[in-house]
TORLOKE-997528 format. One line per field, with one value per residue (C-alpha): chain; x, y, z; residue in one letter. Coordinates in Angstrom, 3 decimals. Layout:
<recs>
chain [A, ...];
x [X, ...];
y [Y, ...];
z [Z, ...];
resn [A, ...];
</recs>
This chain:
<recs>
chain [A, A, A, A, A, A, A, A, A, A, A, A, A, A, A, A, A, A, A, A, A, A, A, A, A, A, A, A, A, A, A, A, A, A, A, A, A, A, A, A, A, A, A, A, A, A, A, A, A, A, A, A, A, A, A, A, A, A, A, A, A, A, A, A, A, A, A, A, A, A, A, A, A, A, A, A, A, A, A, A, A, A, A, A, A, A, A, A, A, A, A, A, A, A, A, A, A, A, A, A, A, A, A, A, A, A, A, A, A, A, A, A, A, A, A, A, A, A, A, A, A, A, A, A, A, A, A, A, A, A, A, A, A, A, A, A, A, A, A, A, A, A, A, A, A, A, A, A, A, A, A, A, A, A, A, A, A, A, A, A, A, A, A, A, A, A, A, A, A, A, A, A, A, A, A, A, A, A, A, A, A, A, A, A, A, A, A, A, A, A, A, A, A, A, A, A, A, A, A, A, A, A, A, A, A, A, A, A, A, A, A, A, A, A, A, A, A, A, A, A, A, A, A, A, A, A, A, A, A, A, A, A, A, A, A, A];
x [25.508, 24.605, 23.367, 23.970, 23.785, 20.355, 19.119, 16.897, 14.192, 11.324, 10.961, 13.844, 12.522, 10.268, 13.711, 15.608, 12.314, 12.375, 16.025, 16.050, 12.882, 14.746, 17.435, 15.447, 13.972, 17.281, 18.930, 20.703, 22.289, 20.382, 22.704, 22.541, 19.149, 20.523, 20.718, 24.276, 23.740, 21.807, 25.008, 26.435, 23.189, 23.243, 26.717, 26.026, 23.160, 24.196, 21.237, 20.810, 20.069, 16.718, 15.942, 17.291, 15.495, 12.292, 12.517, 13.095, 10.100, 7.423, 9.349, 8.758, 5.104, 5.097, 6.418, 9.469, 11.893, 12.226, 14.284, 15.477, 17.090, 20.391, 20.826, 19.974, 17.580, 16.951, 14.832, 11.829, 9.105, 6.126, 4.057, 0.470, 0.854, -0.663, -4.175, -4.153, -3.066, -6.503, -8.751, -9.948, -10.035, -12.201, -14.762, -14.758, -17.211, -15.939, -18.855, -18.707, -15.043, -15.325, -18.111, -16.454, -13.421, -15.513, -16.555, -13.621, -11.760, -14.303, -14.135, -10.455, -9.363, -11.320, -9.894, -6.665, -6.917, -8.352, -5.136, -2.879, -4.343, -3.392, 0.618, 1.126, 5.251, 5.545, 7.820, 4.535, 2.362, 5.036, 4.844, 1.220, 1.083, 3.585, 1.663, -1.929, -0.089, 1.115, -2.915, -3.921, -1.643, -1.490, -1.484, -3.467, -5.824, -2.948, -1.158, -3.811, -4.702, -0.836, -1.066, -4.531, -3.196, -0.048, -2.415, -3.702, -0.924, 0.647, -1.826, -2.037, 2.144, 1.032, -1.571, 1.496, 0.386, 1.999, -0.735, -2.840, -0.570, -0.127, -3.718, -3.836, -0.886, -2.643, -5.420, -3.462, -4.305, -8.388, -8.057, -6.613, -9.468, -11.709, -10.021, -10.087, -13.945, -14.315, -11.185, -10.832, -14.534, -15.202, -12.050, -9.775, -12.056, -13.549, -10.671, -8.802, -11.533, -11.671, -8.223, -8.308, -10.590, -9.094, -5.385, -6.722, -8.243, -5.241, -3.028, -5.086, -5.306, -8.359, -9.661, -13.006, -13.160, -10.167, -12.630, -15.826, -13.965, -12.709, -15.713, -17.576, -14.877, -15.459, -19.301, -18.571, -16.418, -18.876, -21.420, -19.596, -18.835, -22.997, -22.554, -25.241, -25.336, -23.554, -25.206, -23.509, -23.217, -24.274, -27.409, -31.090];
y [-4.643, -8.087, -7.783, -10.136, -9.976, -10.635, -13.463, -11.893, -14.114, -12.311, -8.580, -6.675, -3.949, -6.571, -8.721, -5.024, -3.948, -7.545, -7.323, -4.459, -4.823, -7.767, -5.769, -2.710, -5.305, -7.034, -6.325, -2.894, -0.684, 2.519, 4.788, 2.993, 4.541, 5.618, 3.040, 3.405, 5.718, 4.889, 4.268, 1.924, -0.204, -0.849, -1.706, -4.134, -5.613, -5.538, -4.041, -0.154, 3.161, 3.304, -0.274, 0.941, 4.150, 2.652, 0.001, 2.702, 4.920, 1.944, 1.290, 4.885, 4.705, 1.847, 3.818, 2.344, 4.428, 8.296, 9.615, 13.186, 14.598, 15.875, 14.247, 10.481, 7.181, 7.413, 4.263, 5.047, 2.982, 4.302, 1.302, 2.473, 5.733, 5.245, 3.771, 7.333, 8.977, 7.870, 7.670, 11.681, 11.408, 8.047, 8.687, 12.447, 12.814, 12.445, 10.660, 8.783, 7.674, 7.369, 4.571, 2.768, 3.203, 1.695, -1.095, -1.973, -2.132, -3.886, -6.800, -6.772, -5.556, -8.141, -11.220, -9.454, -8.767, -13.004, -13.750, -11.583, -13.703, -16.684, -15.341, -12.756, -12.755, -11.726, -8.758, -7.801, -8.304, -5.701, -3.380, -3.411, -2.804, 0.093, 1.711, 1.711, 3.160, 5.978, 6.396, 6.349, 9.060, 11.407, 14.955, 15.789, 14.544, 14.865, 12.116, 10.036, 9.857, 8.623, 6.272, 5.173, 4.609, 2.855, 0.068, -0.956, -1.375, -3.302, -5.623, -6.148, -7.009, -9.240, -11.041, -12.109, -11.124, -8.043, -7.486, -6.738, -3.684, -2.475, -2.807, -0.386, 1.837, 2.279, 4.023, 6.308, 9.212, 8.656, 6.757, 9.704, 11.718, 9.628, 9.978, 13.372, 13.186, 10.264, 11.058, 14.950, 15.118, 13.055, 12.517, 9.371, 7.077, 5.296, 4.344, 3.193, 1.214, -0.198, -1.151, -2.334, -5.121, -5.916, -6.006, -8.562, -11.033, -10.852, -11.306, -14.179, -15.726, -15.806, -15.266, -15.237, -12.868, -10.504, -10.810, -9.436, -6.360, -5.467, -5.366, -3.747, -0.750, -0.742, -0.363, 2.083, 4.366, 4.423, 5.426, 8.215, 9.442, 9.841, 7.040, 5.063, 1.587, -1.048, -4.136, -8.036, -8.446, -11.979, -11.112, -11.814];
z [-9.824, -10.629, -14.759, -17.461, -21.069, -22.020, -24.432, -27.926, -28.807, -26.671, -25.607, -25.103, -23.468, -21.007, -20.376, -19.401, -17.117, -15.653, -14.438, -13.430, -11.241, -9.924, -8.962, -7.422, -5.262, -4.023, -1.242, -1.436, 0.613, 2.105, 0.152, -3.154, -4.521, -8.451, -11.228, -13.639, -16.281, -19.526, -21.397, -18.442, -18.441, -22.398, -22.170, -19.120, -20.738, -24.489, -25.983, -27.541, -24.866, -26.545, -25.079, -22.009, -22.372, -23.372, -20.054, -17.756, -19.045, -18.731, -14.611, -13.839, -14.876, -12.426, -9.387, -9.220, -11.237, -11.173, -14.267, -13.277, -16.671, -16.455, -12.475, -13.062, -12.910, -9.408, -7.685, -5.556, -4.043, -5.706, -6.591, -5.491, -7.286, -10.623, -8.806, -6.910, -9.535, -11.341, -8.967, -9.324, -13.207, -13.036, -10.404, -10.020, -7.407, -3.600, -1.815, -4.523, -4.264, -0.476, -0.797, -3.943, -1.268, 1.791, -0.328, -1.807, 1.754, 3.078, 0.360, 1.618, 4.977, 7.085, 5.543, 5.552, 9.451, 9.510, 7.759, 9.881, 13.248, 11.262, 10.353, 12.936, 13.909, 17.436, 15.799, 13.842, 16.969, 18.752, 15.741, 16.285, 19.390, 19.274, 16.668, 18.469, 21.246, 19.118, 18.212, 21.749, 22.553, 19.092, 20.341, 17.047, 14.299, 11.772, 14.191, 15.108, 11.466, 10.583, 13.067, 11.862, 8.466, 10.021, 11.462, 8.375, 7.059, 9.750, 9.760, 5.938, 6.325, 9.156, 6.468, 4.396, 1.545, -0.393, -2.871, 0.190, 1.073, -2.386, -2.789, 0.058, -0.163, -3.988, -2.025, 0.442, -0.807, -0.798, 2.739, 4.492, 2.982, 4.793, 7.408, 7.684, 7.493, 10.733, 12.984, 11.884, 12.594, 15.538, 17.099, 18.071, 20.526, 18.155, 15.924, 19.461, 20.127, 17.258, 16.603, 19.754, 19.337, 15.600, 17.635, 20.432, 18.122, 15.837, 19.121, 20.038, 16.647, 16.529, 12.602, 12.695, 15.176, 13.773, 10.211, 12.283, 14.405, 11.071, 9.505, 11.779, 11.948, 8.256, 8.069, 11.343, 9.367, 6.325, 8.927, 10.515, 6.931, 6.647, 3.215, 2.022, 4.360, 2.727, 2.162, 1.992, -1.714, -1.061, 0.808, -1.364];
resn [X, X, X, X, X, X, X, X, X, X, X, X, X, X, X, X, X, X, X, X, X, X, X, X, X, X, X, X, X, X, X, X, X, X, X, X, X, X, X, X, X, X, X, X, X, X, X, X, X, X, X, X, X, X, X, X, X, X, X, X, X, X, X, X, X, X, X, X, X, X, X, X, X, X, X, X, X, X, X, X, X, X, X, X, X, X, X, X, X, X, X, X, X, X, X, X, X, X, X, X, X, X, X, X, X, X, X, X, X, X, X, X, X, X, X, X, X, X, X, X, X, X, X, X, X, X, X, X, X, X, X, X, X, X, X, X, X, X, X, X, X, X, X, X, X, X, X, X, X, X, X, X, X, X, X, X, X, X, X, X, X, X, X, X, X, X, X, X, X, X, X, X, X, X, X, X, X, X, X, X, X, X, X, X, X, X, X, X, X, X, X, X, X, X, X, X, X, X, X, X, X, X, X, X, X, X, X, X, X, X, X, X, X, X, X, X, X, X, X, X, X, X, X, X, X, X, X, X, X, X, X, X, X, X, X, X];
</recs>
């Protein structure tokens, strides 16, 4: 593990968290998922366990540590989950959260999908592809809705930009709800449909038309969810 001693003028604490964000982030084996032990790190870093301690606390609350006392610090990939976490205590109603939800995607997804025709690798256009297979022929609504899910976020990695992906993966939890109310309710076609029209533009880099299938598979789910229209901020 690649940690140096750190410098003291600013934060401490921020310098450890920094590092050792760095260092979650590298490149690291599959079987390497634990930090060294709180006494290991200080030691490696020169600075006191409670700066260690402290650091560690404030990356867990950012989804990317777990510290399981008496086992370990072990390193997960749980950026999105202090948005979902929050989401039920800040807007406690559920049409409610499913139209803040449908708005906020569709401020997002459609540029994201423009972008993706723009940056598309031919690996991501395979991924795609492989995954709206997988929705054309999901047994169930449980697996149509995984694959559902899986297309979004396929095509926000195509858009090349992470904060895209976090944005959604910090929404997960509320998307497959809606989910559960369009495909649970009604079924697949539509969502193959869909994604198959956002899929050929991207394939055929075409933005502006990747932007508008989005869009209108946005304002389609709102509709099938029975949510009040939504309306182009811009309009008069």
């Amino acid at each position: 593990m690649n940690i140096t001693v750190l410098d003291r003028p600013s934060s401490l604490v921020e310098q450890v968290c920094q590092q050792l964000a760095a260092f979650i982030r590298g490149d690291m084996a599959a079987e390497d998922r634990w930090l060294p032990s709180e006494r290991s790190l200080a030691e490696k870093l020169g600075v006191s366990r409670t700066v260690v301690r402290e650091a560690t606390k404030r990356l867990e609350q950012q989804g990317l540590l777990e510290i399981q006392h008496g086992t370990g610090i072990k390193i997960v990939d749980r950026l999105h989950r202090p948005l979902n976490d929050s989401l039920t205590l800040l807007i406690p109603d559920m049409t409610d959260r499913l139209q803040q939800l449908n708005e906020t995607r569709l401020s997002i997804e459609p540029d994201a999908a423009a972008y993706a025709a723009q940056r598309a690798t031919p690996e991501q256009l395979r991924t795609m592809r492989r995954i709206q297979k997988q929705l054309e022929k999901a047994p169930d609504n449980p697996a149509a809705i995984e694959a559902d899910i899986a297309m979004h976020q396929a095509i926000a990695d195509a858009s090349g930009n992470q904060i895209y992906r976090l944005i959604l993966d910090s929404l997960a939890d509320l998307g497959i709800s809606s989910r559960l109310r369009t495909i649970g309710r009604l079924g697949k076609a539509t969502a193959v449909e869909h994604h198959e029209a956002i899929l050929s533009a991207i394939a055929c880099h075409d933005g502006d038309a990747a932007r508008e299938a989005m869009r209108r598979h946005i304002l389609a789910a709102g509709e099938d969810m029975n949510l009040p229209a939504l309306k182009n901020p811009q309009a008069n």
